[in-house]
C-alpha positions in Angstrom: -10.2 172.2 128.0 -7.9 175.1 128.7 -5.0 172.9 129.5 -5.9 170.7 126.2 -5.5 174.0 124.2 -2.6 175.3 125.6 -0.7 172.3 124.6 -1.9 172.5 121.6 -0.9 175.6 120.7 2.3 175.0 122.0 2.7 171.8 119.7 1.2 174.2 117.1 3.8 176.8 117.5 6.5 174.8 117.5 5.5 172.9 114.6 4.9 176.0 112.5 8.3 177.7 113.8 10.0 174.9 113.0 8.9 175.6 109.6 9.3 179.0 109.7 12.7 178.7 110.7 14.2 176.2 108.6 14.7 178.9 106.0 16.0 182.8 105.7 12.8 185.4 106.5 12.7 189.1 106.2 15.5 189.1 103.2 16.1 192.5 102.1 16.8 192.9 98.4 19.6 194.0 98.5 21.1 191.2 100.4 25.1 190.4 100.0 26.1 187.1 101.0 29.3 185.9 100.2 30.1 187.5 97.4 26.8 187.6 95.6 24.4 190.1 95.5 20.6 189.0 95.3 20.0 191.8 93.2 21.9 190.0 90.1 20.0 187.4 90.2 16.9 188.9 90.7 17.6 190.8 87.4 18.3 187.9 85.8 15.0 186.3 86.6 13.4 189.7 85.2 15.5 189.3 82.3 15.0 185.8 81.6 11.0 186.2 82.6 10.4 188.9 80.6 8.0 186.8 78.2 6.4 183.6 77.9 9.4 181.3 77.0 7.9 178.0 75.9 9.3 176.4 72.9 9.0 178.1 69.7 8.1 181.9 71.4 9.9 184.2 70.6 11.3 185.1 73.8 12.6 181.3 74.2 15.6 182.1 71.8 16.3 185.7 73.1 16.6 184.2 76.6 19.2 181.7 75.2 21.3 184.2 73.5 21.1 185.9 76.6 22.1 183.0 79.0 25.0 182.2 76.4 26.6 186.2 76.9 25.8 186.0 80.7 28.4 182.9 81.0 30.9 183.9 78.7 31.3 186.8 80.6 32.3 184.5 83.5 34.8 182.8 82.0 33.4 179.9 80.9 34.2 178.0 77.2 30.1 178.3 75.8 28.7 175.9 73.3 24.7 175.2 72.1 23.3 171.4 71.2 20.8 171.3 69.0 19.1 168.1 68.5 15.3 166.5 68.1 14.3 164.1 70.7 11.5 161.8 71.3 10.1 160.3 74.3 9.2 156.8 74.4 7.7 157.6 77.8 5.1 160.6 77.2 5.3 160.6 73.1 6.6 163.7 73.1 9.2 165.0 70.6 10.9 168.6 69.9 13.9 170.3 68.3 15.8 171.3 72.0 19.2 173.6 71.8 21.2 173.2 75.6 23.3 175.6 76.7 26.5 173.7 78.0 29.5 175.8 79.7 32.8 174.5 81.1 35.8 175.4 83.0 38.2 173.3 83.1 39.7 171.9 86.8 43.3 171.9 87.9 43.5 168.2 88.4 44.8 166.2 85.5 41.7 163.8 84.2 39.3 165.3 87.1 35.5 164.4 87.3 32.8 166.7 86.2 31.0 168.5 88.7 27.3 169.6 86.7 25.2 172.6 88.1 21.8 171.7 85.9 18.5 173.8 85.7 16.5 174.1 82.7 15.6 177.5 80.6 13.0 176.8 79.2 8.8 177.8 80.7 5.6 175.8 80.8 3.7 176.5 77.6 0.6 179.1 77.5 1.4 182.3 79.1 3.6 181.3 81.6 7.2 183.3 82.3 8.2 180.5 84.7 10.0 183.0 87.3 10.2 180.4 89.6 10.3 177.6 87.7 12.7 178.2 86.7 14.4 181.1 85.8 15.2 181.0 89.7 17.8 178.3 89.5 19.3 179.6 86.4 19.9 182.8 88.0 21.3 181.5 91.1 23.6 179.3 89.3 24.7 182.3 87.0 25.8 184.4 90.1 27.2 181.5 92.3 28.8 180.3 89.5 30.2 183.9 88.4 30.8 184.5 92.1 33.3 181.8 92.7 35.4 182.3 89.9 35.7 185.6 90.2 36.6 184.7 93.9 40.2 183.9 92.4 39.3 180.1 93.2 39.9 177.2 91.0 38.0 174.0 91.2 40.0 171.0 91.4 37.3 169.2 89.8 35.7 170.2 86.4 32.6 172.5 86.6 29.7 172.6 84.1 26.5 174.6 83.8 24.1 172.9 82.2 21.1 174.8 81.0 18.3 172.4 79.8 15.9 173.1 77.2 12.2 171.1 76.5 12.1 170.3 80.3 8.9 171.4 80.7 7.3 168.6 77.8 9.0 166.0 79.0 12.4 166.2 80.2 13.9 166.2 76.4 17.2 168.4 76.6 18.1 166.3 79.8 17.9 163.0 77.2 19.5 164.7 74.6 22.3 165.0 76.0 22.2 161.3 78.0 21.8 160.7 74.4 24.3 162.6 72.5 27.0 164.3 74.7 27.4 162.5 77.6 30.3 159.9 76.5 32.5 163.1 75.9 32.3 164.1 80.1 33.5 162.2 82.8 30.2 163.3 84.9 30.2 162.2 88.3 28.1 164.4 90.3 24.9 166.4 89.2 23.3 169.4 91.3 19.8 170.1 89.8 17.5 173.4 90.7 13.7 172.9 90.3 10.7 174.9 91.4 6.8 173.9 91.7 5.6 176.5 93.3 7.4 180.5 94.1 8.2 180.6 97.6 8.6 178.1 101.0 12.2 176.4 102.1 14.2 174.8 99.3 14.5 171.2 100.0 16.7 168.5 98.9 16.8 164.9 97.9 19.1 162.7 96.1 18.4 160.5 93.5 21.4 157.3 93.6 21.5 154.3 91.5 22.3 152.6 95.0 23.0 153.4 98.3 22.8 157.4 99.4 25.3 157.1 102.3 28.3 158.7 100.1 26.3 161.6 99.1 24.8 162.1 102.5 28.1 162.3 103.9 29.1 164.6 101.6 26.1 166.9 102.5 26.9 166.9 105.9 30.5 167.5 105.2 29.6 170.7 103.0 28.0 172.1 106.3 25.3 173.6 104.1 23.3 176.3 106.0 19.7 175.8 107.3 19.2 172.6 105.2 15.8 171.0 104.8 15.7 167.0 103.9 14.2 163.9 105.3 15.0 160.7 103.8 11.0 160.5 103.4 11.8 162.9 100.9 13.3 160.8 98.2 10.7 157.4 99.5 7.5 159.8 98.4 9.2 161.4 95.3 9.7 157.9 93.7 6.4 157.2 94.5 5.1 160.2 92.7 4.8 160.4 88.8 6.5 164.0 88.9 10.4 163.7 87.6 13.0 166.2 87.4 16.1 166.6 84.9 18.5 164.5 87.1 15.9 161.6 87.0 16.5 160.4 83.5 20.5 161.0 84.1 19.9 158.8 87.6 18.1 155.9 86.0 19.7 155.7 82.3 23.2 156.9 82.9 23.8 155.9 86.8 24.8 159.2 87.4 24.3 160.6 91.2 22.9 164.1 92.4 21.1 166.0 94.4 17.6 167.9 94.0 16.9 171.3 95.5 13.9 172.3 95.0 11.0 174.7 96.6 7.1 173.4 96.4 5.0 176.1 98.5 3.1 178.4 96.7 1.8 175.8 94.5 -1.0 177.8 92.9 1.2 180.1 90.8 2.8 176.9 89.1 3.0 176.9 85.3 0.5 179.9 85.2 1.2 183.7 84.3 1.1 184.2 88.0 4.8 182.6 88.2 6.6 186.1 88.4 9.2 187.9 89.8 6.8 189.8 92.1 5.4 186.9 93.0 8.8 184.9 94.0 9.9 185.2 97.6 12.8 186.5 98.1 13.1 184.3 101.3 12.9 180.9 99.0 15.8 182.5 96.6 18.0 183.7 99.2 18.2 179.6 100.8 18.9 178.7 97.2 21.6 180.9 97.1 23.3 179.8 100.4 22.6 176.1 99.6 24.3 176.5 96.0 27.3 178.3 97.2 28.3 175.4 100.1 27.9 172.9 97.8 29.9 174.0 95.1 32.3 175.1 97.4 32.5 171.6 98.8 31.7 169.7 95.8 34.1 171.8 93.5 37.2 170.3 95.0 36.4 166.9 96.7 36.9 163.4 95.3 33.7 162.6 93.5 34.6 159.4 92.9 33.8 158.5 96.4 30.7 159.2 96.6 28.9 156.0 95.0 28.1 153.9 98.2 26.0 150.5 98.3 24.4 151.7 102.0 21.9 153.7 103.1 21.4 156.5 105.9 18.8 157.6 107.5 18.7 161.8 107.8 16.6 164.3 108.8 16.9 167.9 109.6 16.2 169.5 112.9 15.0 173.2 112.6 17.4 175.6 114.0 20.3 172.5 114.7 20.9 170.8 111.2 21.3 167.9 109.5 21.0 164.8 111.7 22.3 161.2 110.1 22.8 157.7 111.5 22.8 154.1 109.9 19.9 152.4 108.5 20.5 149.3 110.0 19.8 151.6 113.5 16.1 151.8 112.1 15.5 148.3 113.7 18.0 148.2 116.6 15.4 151.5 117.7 12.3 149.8 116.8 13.0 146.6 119.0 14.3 148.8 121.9 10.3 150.7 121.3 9.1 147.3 121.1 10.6 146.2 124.6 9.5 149.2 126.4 6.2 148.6 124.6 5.9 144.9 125.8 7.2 146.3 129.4 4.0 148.5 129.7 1.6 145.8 128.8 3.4 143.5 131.4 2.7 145.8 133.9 -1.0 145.4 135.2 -3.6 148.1 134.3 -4.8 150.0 137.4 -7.9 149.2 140.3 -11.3 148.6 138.7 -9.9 148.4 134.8 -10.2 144.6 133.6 -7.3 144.0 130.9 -10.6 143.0 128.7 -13.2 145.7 129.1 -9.5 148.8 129.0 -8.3 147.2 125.8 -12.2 147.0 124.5 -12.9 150.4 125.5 -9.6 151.7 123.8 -9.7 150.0 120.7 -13.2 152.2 120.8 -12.2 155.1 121.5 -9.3 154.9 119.0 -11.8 154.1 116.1 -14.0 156.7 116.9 -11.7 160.0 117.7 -9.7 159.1 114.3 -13.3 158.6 112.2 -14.4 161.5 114.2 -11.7 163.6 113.4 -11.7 162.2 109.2 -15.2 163.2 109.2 -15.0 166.6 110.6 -11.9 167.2 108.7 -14.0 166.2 105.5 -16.8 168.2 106.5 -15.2 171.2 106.4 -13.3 170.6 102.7 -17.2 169.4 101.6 -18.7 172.5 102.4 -15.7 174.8 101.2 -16.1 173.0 97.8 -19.9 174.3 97.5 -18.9 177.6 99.1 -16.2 178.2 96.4 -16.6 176.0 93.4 -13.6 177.9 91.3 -11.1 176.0 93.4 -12.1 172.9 91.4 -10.1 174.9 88.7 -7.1 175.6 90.5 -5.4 172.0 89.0 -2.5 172.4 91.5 -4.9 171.2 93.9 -3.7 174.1 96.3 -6.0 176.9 96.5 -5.2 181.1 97.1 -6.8 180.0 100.8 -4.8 176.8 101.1 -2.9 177.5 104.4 -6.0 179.2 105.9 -7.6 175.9 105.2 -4.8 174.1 106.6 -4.5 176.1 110.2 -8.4 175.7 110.3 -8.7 171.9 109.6 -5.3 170.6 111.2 -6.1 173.2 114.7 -10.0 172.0 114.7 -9.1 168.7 114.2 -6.3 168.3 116.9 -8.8 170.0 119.2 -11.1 167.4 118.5 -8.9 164.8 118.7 -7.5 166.1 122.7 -10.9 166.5 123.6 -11.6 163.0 123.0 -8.6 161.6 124.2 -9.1 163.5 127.2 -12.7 162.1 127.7 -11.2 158.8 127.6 -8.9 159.7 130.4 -9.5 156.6 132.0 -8.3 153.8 129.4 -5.4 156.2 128.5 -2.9 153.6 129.1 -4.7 151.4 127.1 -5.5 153.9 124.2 -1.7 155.0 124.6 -0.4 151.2 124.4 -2.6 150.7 121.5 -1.7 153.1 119.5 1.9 152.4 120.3 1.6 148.8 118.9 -0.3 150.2 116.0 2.8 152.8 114.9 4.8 150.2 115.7 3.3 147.8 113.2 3.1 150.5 110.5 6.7 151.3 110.9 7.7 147.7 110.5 5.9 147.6 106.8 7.6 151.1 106.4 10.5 150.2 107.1 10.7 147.5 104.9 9.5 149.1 101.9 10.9 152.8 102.6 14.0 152.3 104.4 14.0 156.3 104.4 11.1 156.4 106.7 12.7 155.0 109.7 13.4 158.3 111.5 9.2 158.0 112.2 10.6 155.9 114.9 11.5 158.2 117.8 7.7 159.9 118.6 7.0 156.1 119.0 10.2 155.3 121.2 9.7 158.6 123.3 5.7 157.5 124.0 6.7 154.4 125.0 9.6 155.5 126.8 7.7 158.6 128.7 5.0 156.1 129.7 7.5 153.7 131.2 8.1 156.9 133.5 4.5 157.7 134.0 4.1 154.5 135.1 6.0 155.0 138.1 5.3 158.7 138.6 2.4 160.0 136.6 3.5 163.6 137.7 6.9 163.0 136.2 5.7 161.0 133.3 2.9 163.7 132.4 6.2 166.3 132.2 8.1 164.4 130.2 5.8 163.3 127.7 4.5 166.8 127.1 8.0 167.6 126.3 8.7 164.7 123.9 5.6 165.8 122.4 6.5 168.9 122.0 9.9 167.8 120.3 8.2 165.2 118.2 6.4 168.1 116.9 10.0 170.1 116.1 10.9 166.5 114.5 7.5 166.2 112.2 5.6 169.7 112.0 7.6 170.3 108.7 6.6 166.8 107.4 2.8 167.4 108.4 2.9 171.1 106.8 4.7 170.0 103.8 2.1 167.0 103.2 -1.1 169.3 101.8 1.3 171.7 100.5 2.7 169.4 98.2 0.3 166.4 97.8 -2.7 169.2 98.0 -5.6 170.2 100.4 -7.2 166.3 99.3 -4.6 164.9 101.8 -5.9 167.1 104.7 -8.2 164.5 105.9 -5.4 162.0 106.0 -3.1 164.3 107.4 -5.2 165.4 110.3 -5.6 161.3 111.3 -1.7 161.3 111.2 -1.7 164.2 113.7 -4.6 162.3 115.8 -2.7 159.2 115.6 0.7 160.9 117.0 -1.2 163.1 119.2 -2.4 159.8 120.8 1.0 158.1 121.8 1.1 161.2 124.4 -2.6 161.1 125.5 -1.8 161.2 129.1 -1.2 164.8 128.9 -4.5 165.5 127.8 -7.3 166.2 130.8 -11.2 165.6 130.4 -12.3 169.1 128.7 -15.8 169.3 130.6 -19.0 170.0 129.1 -19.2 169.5 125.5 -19.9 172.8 124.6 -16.5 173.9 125.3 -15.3 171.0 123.2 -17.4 172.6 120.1 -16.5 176.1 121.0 -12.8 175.1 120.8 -13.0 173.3 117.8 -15.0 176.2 116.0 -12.6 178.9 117.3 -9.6 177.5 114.6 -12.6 176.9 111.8 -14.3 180.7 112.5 -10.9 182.4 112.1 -10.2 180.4 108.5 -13.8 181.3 107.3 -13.4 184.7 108.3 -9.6 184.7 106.1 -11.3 182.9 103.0 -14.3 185.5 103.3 -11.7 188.2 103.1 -10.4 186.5 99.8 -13.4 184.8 98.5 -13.2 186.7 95.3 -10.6 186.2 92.6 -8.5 188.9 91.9 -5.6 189.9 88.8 -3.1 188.5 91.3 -5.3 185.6 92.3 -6.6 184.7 89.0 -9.3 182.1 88.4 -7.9 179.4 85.6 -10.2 179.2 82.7 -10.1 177.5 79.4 -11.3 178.1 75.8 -10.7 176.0 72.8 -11.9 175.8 69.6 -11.5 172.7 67.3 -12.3 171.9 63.2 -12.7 169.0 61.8 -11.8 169.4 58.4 -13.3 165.8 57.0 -17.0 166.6 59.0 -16.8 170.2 58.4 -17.3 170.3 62.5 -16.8 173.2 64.3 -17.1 172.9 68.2 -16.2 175.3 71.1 -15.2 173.2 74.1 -13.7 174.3 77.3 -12.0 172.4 80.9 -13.8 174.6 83.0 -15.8 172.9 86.6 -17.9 176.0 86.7 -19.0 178.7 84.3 -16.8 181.2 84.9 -19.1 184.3 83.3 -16.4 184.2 80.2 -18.4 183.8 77.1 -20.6 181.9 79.2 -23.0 182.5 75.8 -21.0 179.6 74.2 -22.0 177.2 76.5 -26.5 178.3 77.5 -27.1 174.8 77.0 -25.5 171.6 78.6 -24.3 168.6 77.0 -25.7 165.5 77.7 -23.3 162.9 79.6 -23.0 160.8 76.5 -21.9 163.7 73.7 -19.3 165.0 76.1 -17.9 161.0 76.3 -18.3 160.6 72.5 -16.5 163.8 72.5 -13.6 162.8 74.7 -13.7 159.7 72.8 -13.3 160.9 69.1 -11.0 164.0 70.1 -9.3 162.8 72.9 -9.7 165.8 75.1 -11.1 165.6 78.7 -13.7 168.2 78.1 -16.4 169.4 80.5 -18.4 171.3 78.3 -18.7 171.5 74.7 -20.9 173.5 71.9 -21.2 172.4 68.7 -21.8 175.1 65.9 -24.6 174.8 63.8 -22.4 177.2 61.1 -19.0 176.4 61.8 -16.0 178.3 61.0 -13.8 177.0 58.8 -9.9 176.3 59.2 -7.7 175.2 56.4 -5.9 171.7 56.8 -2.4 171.2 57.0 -0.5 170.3 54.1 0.0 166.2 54.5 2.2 164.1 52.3 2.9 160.2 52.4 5.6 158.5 50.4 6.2 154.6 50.2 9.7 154.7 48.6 10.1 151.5 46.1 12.8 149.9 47.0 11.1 147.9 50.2 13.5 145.4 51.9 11.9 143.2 55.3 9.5 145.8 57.1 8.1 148.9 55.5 9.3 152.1 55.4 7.2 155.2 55.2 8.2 158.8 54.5 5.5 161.6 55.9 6.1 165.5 55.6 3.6 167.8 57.3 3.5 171.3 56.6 2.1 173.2 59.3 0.2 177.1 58.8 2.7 179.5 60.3 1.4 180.2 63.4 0.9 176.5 64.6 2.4 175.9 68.0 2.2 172.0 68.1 1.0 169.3 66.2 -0.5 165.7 67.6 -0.4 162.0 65.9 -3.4 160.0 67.0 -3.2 156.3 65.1 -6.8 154.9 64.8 -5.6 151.3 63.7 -3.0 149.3 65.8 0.7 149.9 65.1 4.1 148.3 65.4 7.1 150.7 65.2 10.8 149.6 64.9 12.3 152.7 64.0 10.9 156.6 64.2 12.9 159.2 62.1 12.3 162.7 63.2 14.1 165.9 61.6 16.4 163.6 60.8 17.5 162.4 64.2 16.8 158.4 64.2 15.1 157.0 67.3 15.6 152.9 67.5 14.0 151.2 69.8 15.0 148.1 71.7 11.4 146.2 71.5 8.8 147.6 68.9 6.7 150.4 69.8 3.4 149.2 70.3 0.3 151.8 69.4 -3.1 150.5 70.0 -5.7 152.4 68.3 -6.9 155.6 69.4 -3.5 156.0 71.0 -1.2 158.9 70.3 2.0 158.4 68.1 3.3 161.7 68.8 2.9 165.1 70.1 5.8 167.8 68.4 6.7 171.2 69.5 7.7 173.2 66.3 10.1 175.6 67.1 11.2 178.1 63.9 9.8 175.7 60.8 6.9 174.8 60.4 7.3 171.5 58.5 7.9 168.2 60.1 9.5 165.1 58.5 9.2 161.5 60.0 10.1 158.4 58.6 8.5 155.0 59.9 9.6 151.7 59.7 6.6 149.5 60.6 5.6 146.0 60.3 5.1 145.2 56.1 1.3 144.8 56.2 0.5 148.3 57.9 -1.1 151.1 56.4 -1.2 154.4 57.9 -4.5 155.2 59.4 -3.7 158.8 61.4 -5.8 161.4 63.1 -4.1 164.7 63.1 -4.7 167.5 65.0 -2.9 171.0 65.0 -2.4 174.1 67.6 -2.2 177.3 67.2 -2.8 179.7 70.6 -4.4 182.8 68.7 -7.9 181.9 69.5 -8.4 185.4 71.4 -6.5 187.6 68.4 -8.3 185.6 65.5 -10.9 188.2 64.5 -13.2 185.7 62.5 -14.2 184.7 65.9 -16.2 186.1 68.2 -14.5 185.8 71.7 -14.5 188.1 74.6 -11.0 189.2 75.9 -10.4 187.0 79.0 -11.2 189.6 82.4 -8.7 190.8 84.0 -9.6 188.2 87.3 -8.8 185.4 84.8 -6.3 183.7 83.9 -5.3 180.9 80.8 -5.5 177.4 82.6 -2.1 175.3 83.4 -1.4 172.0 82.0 -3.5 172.2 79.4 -4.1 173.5 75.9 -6.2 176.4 76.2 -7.0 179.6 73.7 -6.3 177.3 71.1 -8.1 176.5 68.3 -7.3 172.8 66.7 -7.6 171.5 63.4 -8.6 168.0 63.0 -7.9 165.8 59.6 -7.8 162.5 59.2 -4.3 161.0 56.9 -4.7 157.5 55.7 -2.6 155.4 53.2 -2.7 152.1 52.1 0.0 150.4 49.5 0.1 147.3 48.0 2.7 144.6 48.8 
């Protein structure tokens, strides 16, 4: 068993130090590196971050005025766009202003080069130091940096500052919308956060193939960079977009993604500040940034569009490794031939081909369900130990990479142990899993080309146990060794799985890790009794418990989410408290002494939909004035209807939402004044929402709808305002000091509800 754990904490360490490595550690703050100074740009993140900077605070428009200055003083020609966008997608609509600086190249009729991050913060209480006031600092100071450098780009440069990112991507369309015709964009670089602190990593998002920008990547000899083309085959898959992605898959424009994701917790919460951004994560922006505009500022980025692929992946400490996709299959059949070699040979004195392969199969099925199940377990009983985490939406808890080192260790323990206790079928269990990977790597391949590099572990099992068939004391060597490296190859891809899918996939992760801890199960010895099996197991699970003990509480800088809404219906005269919470958190916990039954909170969710979890209805409700509604059928009707609304919100209203309660066919939308056509009729069934607006400034909203002629307008309304907590006709506790407003939700809100409905005669 002592051998069994040395290797694994070898693999362990090389795994984690891989990580580690991959990006810049002990950064002092005042670091200089070529020609920029992290202390800028850390005072521009506490300049920008100062305040919650959602749209329509008041801080949202200072840090604009304050973006504009900062990129005039570097030489660059400044302009605003100010438009009203809606989303077909998410229904979402706003009045967006983004920033958009220039300097012009030397080349005659050059391509655009676009640095693109976006201003704007996550609504409710967030400052959104990382995300992202981070990349708009960095490209402020590598921007400023390189001009003042004395260079000139050959190419065009633009800084593009996005607004109404964080509600659905709406200063990125904007401009698809509006200005892009007027720039000859070829090639977009796009800062993003979703967490405060880990490597940054990159992806590229291409209309085609990625082997032109991939080339160019390597050719920009960027420092320490962290990509797999996994990467880009899991983002697709996700529904989480970024700023490039509408320019990508409207406009055909190329780019890159760099973005950092550990950390998760703090995302779109107030905890996403300065203090809490690692200096480490901004310091591999920085040197990312600065090689790529570099290199990007005065190549030929017109020859970057390619219709092929590469594979790539980064090897800690080395960098960026690249080759053909087409060499994805010439590797798998060479695995596949040493595979078929090793099951030609004959399996070994005593061991029938039938009762090995039997008693493999076996083992297989029950150290990977063993190792599911344990890993389960533990996240079972840490979900009854800590209920708040159920809160944390991210889905990465404060004791997320405690829980990580404690299930991953325990469960690659586990899984040793038992391929060690199978010692004798380990040819078998190694062959087996061998055709197994290989299998799943021929779907994967086929349906994410970028997944190929997954290949080598499985070539360098079935290539070290070619060896140990001939010399098992060689072969045990060698496949420790290309165990250890497949670890270098993958530890970054299993760490990064939880981290950014959440602690859910830790389970599925730890099979992984069984799975490619099996193609090299001939290094792995019987452990002995099985009391050393559990002690080693428990070791890795008794030091987590003993780190989440030490941090069971919630703290000011480890806040526990909590949510608190109130909503008035103005045609009921209902007044109801409601809240998103899993458990009560103590926080006018008076609100909520009795529980409502399964079927009022669906009614509930129904009627108003909001996903609550617990609701109180008040038997004297306080009242909130409605909103000022107006509906105008203009006389002169020619083919489908048109319909003039104006709303006039109370002047503290944050948002306002649409809900139609009858079916709905919409040709045209009309917002502000900004006309939205849409190729095929936008279909609303009933209960669906119509529209979601951000007011920023004014409080009025104008739409015009052209419909089919027999419609009438049948319209739930609901409108925000977040000043639940300073309203003083209500009684609510100031949040603790351990709490902390709940991310991507409305929360210290209180809603009012009114119904608008309009019928006209044809």
């Amino acid at each position: 068993m002592l051998r069994n754990s040395f290797y694994i904490l070898l693999f362990t360490l090389v795994s984690w130090g891989g990580y580690l490595i991959s990006y810049p550690s002990n950064t002092p703050p005042d670091l200089y590196y070529d020609g920029i100074f992290l202390e800028k740009i850390t005072n521009h993140i506490k300049e920008i971050s100062k305040h919650p900077r959602a749209i329509g605070d008041y801080h949202h428009g200072i840090a604009r005025i304050y973006l504009t200055n900062q990129l005039s003083r570097s030489g660059l020609t400044v302009r605003k766009q100010k438009s009203t966008v809606y989303s077909r997608a998410n229904k979402n609509a706003a009045p967006v202003e983004n920033i958009i600086a220039t300097y012009e190249g030397t080349q005659p009729d050059a391509p655009t080069l676009v640095l693109m991050a976006h201003y704007d913060a996550a609504e409710f209480n967030s400052t959104g130091a990382a995300d992202d006031a981070s990349g708009v600092a960095v490209i402020l100071e590598v921007v400023h940096a390189y001009l003042q450098s004395g260079q000139r780009p050959e190419n065009n440069l633009m800084v593009l500052l996005t607004d109404a990112e964080e509600v659905g991507l709406l200063g990125a369309q904007a401009f698809i919308r509006e200005q892009l015709m007027n720039h000859n964009i070829k090639l977009i670089i796009n800062l993003e956060a979703r967490g405060s602190g880990g490597p940054v990593m990159m992806w590229p998002e291409t209309v085609s193939g990625n082997k032109g920008l991939i080339q160019a990547f390597a050719a920009a000899d960027v420092p320490l960079p962290v990509t797999t083309s996994l990467h880009y085959e899991i983002y697709r898959l996700l529904p989480n977009d970024t700023d490039l992605t509408p320019f990508n898959q409207q406009a055909g424009i190329d780019g890159f993604n760099l973005a950092f994701i550990d950390h998760h917790f703090n995302y779109h919460t107030r905890q996403d500040t300065l203090a809490n951004l690692s200096p480490d994560t901004l310091a591999h922006q920085v040197i990312q940034l600065k090689s790529l505009l570099s290199h990007f500022a005065n190549t030929d980025l017109n020859q970057l569009t390619s219709e092929d692929s590469l594979i790539y992946f980064n090897l800690p400490g080395l960098g960026l490794v690249t080759y053909d996709t087409h060499l994805n299959y010439v590797l798998w059949l060479l695995t596949f031939c040493l595979w078929l070699y090793g099951l030609w040979r004959k399996p070994g004195p005593g061991t029938s081909r039938k009762t090995g392969w039997l008693a493999a199969g076996l083992g297989v099925l029950l150290i990977s369900a063993g190792v599911f199940l344990l890993t389960w377990s533990v996240l079972f009983v840490i979900r009854q130990v800590f209920p708040g985490h159920a809160d944390i939406l991210q889905g990465f808890p404060y004791q997320g990479h405690a829980m990580m080192f404690g299930c991953l260790l325990s469960g690659a323990l586990l899984a040793t142990a038992g391929w060690g206790h199978r010692h004798s079928h380990l040819r078998q269990i190694t062959q087996l899993l061998q055709g197994l990977w290989l299998t799943l790597m021929a779907v994967l391949m086929y349906h994410m080309p970028g997944s190929g590099f997954l290949i080598w572990p499985v070539l360098g099992s079935a290539l070290g146990l070619v060896v140990w068939h001939h010399s098992p004391r060689w072969g045990e060597q060698l496949l420790l060794i290309l165990l250890l490296l497949s670890g270098w190859l993958l530890g970054s891809v299993l760490i990064n799985l939880p981290i950014a899918l959440g602690v859910a996939m830790l389970p599925a992760t730890a099979c992984i890790l069984t799975l490619l801890l099996g193609l090299y199960s001939p290094v792995f010895h019987p452990s002995g009794s099985q009391w050393r099996v559990l002690l080693s197991c428990c070791v890795p699970l008794a030091l987590m418990s003993w780190a989440m003990f030490q941090n069971r509480h919630f703290t000011p800088n480890t806040a526990h989410p909590t949510s608190l809404s109130y909503l008035y219906n103005t045609d009921t005269n209902e007044g109801v408290y409601f809240n998103y919470d899993s458990i009560n958190s103590g926080w006018n916990e008076f609100m909520f002494t009795g529980t409502a039954s399964a079927e009022d909170l669906r009614q509930f969710r129904q009627a108003h939909k909001k996903p609550v979890r617990q609701l109180h209805r008040l038997a004297d409700p306080i009242t909130l004035q409605p909103i000022k509604a107006e509906v105008n059928r203009p006389l002169v009707q020619t083919g489908n209807q048109r319909l003039n609304i104006e709303l006039t919100a109370h002047r503290n209203s944050k948002l306002i939402e649409i809900y139609s309660k009858s079916t709905m066919r919409v040709h045209q939308l009309t917002i502000e004044d900004r006309i939205h056509v849409f190729d095929e009729p936008l279909q609303i069934a009933s209960g669906q929402r119509l529209l979601r607006y951000y007011f920023s400034g004014k409080k009025q909203l104008k739409i015009e709808l052209i419909t089919d002629p027999d419609e009438s307008l049948n319209w739930l309304i609901q409108t925000h305002s977040v000043d639940l907590l300073q309203d003083d006709r209500f009684d609510i506790q100031p949040r603790p000091a351990h709490q902390m407003p709940k991310p991507f939700i409305s929360t210290d809100n209180l809603i009012i509800e009114q119904s608008l409905a309009s019928g006209f005669d044809q």
